[in-house]
N, C-alpha and C positions, 0 to 999 in steps of 0.2 A: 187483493184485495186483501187480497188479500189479503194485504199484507198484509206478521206472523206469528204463542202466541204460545196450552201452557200446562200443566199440572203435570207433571214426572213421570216417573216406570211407568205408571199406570198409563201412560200414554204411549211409553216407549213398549209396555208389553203387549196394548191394545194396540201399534202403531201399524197397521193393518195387514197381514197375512194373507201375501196377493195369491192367489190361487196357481195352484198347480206349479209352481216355482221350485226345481229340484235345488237343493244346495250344494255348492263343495268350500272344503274347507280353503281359504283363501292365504294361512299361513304356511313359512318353513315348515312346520311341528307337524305337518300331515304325518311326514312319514312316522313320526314318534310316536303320534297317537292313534296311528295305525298299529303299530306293534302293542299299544298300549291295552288297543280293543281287544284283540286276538289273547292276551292274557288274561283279560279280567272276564272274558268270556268262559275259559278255563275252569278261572275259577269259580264261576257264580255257578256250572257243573256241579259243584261238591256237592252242598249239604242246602238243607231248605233253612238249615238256622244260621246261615251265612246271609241268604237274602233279608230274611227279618232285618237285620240289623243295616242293610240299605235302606234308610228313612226317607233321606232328604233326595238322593240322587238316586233311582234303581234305573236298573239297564241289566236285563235279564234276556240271555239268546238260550232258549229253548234248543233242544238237540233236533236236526233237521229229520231226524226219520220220526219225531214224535210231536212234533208243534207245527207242520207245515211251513216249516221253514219261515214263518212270523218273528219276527223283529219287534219290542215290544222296549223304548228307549225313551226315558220320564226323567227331564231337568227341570226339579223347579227352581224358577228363580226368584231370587230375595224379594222381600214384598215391607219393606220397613217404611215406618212410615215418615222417613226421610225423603225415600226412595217414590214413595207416592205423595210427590211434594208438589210446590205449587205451577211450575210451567214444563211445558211438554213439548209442543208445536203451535206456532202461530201460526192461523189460518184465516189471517186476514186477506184477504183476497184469495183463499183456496188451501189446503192438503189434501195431501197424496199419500195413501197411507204404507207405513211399512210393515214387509212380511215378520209380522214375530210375532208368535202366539201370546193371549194373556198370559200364561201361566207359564206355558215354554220357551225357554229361550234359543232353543233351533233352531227355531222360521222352518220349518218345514214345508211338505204339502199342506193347503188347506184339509181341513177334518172333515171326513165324508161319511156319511152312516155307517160304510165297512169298517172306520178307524177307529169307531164307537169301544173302549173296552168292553171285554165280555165280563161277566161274571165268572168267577172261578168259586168249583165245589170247595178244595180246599183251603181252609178260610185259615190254614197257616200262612201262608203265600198272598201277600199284600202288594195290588196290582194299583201303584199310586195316578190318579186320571186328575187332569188339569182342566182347567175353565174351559177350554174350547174344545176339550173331549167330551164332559160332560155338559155344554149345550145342546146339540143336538138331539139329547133325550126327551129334552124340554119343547123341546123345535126351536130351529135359530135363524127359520124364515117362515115367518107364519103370521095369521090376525096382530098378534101381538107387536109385531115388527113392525108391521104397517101401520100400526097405531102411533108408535114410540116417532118415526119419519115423520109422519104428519107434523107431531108436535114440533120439529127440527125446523121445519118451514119458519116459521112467525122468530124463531134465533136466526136465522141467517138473513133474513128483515130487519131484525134489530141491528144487526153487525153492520148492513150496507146501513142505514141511518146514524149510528155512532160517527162512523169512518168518516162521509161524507159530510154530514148534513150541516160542520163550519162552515166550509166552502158557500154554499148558498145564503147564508145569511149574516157573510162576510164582504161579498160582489161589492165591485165598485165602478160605476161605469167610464168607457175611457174617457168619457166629455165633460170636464167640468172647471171651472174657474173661481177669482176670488169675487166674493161676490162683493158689491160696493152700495152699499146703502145710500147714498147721497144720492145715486144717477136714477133712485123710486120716484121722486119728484119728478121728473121729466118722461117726456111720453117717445120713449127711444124701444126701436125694434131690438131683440135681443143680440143680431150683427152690430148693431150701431153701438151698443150698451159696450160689449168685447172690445170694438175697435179703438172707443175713445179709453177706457180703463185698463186693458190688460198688454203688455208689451209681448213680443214674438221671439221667440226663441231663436239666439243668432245661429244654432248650429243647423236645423231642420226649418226654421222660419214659422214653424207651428207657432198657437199662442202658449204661454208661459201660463202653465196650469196652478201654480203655488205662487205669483209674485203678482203686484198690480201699482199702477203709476201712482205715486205718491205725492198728488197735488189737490189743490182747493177743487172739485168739480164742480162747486155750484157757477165758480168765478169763469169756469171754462164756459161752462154752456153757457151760462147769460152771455159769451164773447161772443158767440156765436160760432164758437169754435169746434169744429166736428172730426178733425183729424188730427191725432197725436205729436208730441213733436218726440221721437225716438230718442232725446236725448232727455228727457224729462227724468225726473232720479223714480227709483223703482222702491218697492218695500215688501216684506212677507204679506200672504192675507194676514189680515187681522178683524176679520168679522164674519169667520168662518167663508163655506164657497155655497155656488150654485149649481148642481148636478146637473143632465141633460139626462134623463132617464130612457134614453133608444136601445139601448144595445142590452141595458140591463131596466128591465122594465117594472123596477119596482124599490123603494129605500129599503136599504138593509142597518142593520145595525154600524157595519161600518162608513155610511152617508152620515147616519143621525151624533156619531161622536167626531164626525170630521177624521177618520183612518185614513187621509191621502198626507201626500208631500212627506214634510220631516216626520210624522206621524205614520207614512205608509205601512211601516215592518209592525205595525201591531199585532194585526191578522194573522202575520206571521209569528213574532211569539206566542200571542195565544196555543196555535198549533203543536208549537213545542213544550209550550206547560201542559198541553193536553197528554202529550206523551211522556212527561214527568209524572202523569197521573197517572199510566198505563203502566209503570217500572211499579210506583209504590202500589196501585191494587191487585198489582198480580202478584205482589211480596204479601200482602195482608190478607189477600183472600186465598193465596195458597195457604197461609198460616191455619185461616179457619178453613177450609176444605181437609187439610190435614187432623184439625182436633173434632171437628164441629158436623165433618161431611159435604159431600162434592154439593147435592142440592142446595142445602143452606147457603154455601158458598154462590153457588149460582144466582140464586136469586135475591141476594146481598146485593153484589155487584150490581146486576143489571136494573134492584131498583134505586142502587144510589144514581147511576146512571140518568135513569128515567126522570129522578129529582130532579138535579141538577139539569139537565135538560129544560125543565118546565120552570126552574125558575129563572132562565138565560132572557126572557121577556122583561123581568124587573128590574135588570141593572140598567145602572146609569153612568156609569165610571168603565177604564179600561181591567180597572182588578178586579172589580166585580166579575165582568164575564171573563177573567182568568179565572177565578176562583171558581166562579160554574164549570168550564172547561179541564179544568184538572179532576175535578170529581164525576164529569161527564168520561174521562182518559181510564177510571176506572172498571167501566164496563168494556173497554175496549178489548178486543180478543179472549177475555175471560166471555164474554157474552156468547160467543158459538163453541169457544174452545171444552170447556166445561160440559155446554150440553153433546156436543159431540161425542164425549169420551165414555158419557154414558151410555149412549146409543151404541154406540157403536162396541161398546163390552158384552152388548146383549146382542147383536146380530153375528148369524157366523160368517168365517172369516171370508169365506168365498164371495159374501154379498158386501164385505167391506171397502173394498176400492171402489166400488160404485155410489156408493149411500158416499164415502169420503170427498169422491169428486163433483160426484153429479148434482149434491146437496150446493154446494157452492157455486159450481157451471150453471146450473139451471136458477135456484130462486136467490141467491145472494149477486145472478146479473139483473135478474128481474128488479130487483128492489131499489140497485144502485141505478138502471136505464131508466125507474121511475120517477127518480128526483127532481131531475129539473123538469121533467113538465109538470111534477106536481107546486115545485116551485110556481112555473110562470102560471098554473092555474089559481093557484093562491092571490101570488102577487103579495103578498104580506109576510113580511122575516118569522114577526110574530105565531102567528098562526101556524107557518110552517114548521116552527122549533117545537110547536105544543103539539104537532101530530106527528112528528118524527119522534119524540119522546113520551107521549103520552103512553105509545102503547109496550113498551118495555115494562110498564109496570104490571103487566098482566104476566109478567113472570113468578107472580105471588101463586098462582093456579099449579105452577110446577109440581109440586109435590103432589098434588091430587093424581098428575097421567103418569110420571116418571119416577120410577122405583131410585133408592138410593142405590149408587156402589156397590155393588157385590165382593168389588175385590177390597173396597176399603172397608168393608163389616169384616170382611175374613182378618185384615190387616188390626183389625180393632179389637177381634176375638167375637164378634158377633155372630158368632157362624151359626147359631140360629134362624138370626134373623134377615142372614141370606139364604138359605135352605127355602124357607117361606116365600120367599122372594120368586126364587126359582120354580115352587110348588105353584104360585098363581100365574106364573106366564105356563106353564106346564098347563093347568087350565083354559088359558084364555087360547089357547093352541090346542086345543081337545088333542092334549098326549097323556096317554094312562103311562106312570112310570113307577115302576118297582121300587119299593122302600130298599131296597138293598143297593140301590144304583146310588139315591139318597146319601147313606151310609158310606159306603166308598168316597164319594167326595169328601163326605165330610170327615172321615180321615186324611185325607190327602191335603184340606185348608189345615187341620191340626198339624199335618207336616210340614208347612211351611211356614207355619208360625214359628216352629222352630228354627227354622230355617233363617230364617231373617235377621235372629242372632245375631249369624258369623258375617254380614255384611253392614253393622251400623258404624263400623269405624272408619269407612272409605268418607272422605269427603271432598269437598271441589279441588282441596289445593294438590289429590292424588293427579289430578288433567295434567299437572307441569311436573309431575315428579322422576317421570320417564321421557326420553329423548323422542319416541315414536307418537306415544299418543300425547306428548307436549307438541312436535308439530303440526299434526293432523286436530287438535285442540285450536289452537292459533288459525290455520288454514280456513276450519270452517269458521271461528269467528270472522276472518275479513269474508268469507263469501258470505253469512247470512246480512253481515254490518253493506256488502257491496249491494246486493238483492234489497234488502228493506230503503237504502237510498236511492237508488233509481227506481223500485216499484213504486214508493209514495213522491217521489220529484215526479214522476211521470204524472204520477195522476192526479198532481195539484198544479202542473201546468201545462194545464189545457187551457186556461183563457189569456195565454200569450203566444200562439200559434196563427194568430192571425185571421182567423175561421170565427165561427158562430160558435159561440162556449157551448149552446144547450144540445147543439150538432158533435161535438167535439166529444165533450163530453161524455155522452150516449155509445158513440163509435167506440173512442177508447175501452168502455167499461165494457163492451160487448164482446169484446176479444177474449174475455174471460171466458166463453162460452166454448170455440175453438180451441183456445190454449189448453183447455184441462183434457176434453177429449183425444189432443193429442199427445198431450202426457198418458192417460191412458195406453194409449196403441204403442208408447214407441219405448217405455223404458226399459219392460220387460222385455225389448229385443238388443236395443242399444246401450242397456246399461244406464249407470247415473254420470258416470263422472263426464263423458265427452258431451250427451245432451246439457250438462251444466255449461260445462266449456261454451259450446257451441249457440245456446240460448243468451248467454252474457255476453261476447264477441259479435255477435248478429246483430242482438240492441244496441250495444255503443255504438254498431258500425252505422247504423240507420238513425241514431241520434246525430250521429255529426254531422252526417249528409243533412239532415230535417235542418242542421245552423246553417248550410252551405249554399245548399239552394233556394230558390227564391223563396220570398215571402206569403204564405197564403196556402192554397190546396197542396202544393209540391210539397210541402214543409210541415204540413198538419199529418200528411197519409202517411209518410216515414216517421213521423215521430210518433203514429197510432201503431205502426206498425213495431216501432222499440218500445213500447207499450206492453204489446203482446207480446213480446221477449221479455219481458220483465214480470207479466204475468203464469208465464211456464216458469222462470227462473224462483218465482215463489216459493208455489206449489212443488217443486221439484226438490228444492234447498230444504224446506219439513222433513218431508222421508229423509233424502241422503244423508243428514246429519246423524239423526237417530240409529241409522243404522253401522255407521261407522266405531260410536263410543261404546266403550266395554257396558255390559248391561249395569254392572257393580255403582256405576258413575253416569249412567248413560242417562237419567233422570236431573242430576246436578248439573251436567256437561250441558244439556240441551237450554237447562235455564237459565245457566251464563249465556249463553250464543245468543240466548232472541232478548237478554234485558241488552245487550252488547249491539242485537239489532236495535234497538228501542233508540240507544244514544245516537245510531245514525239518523234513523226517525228524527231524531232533534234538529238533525241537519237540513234536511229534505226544504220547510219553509223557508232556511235563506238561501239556500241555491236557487228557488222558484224566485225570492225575491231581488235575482239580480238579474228576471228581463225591464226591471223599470231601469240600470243603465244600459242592458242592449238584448232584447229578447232572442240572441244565439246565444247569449253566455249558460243557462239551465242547461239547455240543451249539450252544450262542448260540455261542461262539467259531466253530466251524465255520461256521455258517450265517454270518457276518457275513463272514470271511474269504473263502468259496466266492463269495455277493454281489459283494465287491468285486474279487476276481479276476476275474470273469468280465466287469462291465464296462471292467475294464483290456484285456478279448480286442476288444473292439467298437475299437480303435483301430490292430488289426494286419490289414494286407492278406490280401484272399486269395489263394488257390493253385491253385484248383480250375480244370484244361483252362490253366494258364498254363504257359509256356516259363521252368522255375528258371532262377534266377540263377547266372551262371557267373563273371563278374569279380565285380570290388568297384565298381565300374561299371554293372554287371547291378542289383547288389545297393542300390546308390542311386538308380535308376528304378522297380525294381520297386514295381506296385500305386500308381502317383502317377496313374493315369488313371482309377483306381476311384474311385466313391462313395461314401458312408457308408452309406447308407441301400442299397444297390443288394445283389440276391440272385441268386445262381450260378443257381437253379432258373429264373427269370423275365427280361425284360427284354433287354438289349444282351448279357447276362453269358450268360446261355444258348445251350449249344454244343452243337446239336444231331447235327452230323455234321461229318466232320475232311475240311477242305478237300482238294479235287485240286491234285496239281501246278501244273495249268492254272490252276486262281482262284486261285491266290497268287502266280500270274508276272503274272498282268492286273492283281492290285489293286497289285503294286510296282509295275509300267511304266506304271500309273495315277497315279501318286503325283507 
């Protein structure tokens, strides 16, 4: 749903911090920066006016007979406000979030009240503590948390209404003809009306749903003439048609403009100006989320959205509801993605893969399985465009429950008025915290103010500038571009499967539920890259089969089931990307990948639109494209227990000591337990 979506580092630093996940370093340069630790451990030995001058990066090893052998290693990373720019992860139809702490760019273990920095007497010795060190002070599951979720509910409501809710007041049913005004005067049963006006299609013998005999009918019926002569000359409608409303039981906006025959692909461009709207709001509202703040930005979007939405009832023309639709395209993924990011910076990290998945698994299938029967309880386009949109605009309340950014006041110099920030969830969590824990932080935001300096001059075109992360750059663009077309072809057709759409449907969207819970259980064993592999290869291979086999139940259950291959390949494609690009770029990188997925988005409605010549063609296209995406994933490193990439340096060793063939679960690759202190000073001073 995912499909997916946006705002920068800040999502790459917030990108979730899966619990208990040891790392190792996953380049050449181990052994070099193993020797490199073992020296600088040396020398941070000497003097206390040596660490002073560690600002931006300290990493101080205590001597083991007097520190308890504690380890005590603080990278911050760059926080510019480039870098906390406008898209991150689309989680349209789901993310999964990845292990990298706000502040730290390690990905470590999650932070657990022992990891808590202490206080130190001597106040020469400055012990820099990052965002998800000092959460926990504040409590980073608690009243507060549970409040901030709740609010999360009513965005991932909106997401599934965005996403879906063309589709329903697009529907066209399959039975319809040209309608002939002349044969009103005669008292002809509706078979009789077809028989004598509408000619039969010579390839299937069905009637001809766009063409009708082009003769006098008044002069026929007064002949008494009741059966066609098949060679009578034919002509387009031209006084619009007549629907049969069974299948879809109610006019939609495209019945009332005539969206059939040469006009069919309208529905379908509309869909793709919607995601022309979805590239430029995600460029304008990262602009103001970047000067203005993530909230403002939120509830921009979502109530141009909601507008635009409510006024899709007063057009009367086809650019009309293009024009509503493209500025509907701008609440699209900035609507959950945004609130997410903020949620999710304020819970710790241990609780973050769950609020990431389950926020989506659970109410963004609820809201999309509620559609069509809120549809057919409606029965009105109308009415259901105005309650699908209406209530997006109760995102104006946003500021009242959800605090601004913390990391974009630090990135602003606000650091006041995140302290504050932090001091009322401190409360609303009955946590008494020491003004000096306070203080500490708010050192450490000063230090990465600084910090952020020396990283404003990387920018996108740094992705192509090196051979390594120029092809692993390219690699993830065709998988997120392969991922966004078959997840959104999947899910726009289902009413060419042969089955009951509002059945169809419902099942597809439900698979959401499953797929994410087993993204859950299985990456942190199997890694990202083969579950990529293997969720993209599984779906194509069950989309082709759904074109091969017969028409109807055989063909809907394979092709529900390349569905839910397309719904893990989402969710899974958010995190993996994120954590492959250097952190320096890792913001820019990901927001070319999903405006990149955007343009395939473009594509999605005319592949859907070529089962009106043969409803196996969607389907082959998917399967063939899923296919070949997924063995373009078999050539991207993995990530799974590795130390991200932090330079562009980081980013050109990374995964050059991995195998092709080699699996996270088995072998060399398998990390059963996260080294002591002690076995990583012996395997360096081994080296």
């Amino acid at each position: 749903m995912e499909p997916q979506t946006q705002k920068n580092e800040e999502t790459s630093a917030l990108l979730g911090n899966f619990p208990q996940q040891p790392r190792r370093d996953c380049s050449k340069s181990n052994v070099k920066s193993s020797k490199k630790q073992v020296m600088a451990d040396n020398e941070v030995e000497k003097t206390d006016s040596e660490v002073k001058r560690m600002s931006t990066t300290t990493t101080t090893t205590p001597n083991n007979d007097t520190a308890n052998n504690n380890t005590i290693e603080i990278k911050l990373e760059s926080m510019t406000n480039n870098s906390l720019n406008n898209h991150a992860t689309s989680i349209n139809g789901g993310t999964h979030i990845t292990k990298l702490s706000s502040c730290s760019s390690t990905a470590a273990d999650s932070t657990k009240d022992s990891d808590i920095p202490k206080q130190i007497d001597d106040q020469s010795q400055f012990i820099a503590m990052d965002f998800d060190q000092f959460l926990p002070h504040v409590g980073d599951c608690g009243r507060y948390q549970a409040l901030i979720f709740i609010v999360m509910i009513p965005f991932c409501f909106f997401f599934a209404f965005v996403y879906f809710a063309q589709m329903f007041i697009t529907l066209v049913p399959s039975k319809y003809y040209c309608n002939v005004p002349e044969l009103d005067y005669f008292n002809l049963t509706e078979d009789e009306r077809i028989s004598i006006s509408i000619p039969l299609d010579p390839d299937d013998g069905k009637i001809n749903k766009c063409q009708m005999y082009d003769v006098n009918y008044r002069e026929i019926i007064e002949a008494g003439i009741t059966q066609p002569n098949r060679t009578w000359p034919v002509k387009n409608c031209d006084n619009g048609y007549t629907y049969v409303f069974s299948d879809i039981p109610y006019p939609t906006i495209a019945t009332e403009l005539n969206w059939v025959c040469d006009q069919a692909f309208l529905p379908n461009l509309a869909q793709s100006i919607f995601y022309v709207g979805a590239i430029v709001g995600g460029l304008f509202f990262g602009w103001i989320s970047d000067h203005y703040g993530r909230v403002p930005a939120l509830v921009g979007c979502t109530v141009v959205g909601g507008v635009a939405g409510i006024v899709t009832i007063y057009v009367t023309d086809f650019w009309g509801f293009a024009i509503c639709r493209f500025f509907v395209g701008f609440a699209y993924d900035n609507v959950y993605t945004m609130i997410y990011i903020l949620i999710i910076e304020y819970t710790g990290v241990k609780w973050r893969t769950y609020i990431a998945n389950l926020s989506i698994a659970v109410f963004f299938t609820i809201a999309a399985c509620a559609l069509p029967f809120l549809a057919l309880y409606l029965l009105d386009w109308r009415l259901f465009a105005v309650l699908t949109s209406a209530p997006l605009l109760l995102a104006i309340l946003t500021p009242y429950v959800v605090p601004e950014s913390a990391m974009w006041l630090v990135s602003q110099g606000k650091i006041d008025r995140a302290i504050r920030i932090m001091k009322h969830i401190a409360k609303m969590n009955r946590k008494e915290v020491d003004q000096s824990v306070y203080d500490q932080f708010e050192e450490s935001c000063k230090a990465m103010r600084k910090n952020e300096e020396a990283h404003k001059s990387y920018s996108m075109l740094d992705l192509f500038k090196t051979p390594r992360i120029r092809n692993i750059t390219i690699l993830l663009i065709i998988m997120w571009m392969t991922i966004s077309l078959v997840f959104d072809g999947h899910a726009r057709n289902v009413g060419s499967l042969g089955m009951d759409l509002w059945i169809t449907h419902t099942l597809g969207t439900a698979t959401e539920l499953p797929s994410d819970l087993l993204l859950i259980f299985m990456i942190d064993y199997w890694g990202r890259r083969w579950p990529s592999v293997g969720a993209l290869l599984i779906g194509g291979i069950f989309s082709l089969l759904a074109a091969v086999v017969p028409f109807g139940i055989s063909s809907a259950a394979l092709a529900i089931l390349g569905r839910a291959s397309a719904n893990f390949s989402y969710n899974l494609g958010c995190q993996y990307a994120a954590e492959l690009l250097p952190t320096v770029v890792r913001g820019q990188g990901i927001t070319l990948i999903h405006i990149m997925g955007y343009v395939a988005s473009l594509i999605a409605p005319f592949v859907v639109y070529l089962a009106n010549f043969s409803t196996s063609l969607p389907l082959i296209v998917l399967g063939i494209v899923g296919i070949v995406g997924g063995l373009f994933c078999l050539y991207l490193p993995e990530s799974l227990n590795c130390e991200l990439p932090q330079t562009m340096e980081d980013g050109e060793e990374f995964g050059k000591d991995q195998k092709f063939w080699s699996f996270p679960c088995c072998g060399a690759h398998r990390v059963n337990k996260k080294k002591t202190t002690n076995e990583e000073d012996v395997e360096g001073k081994s080296i």
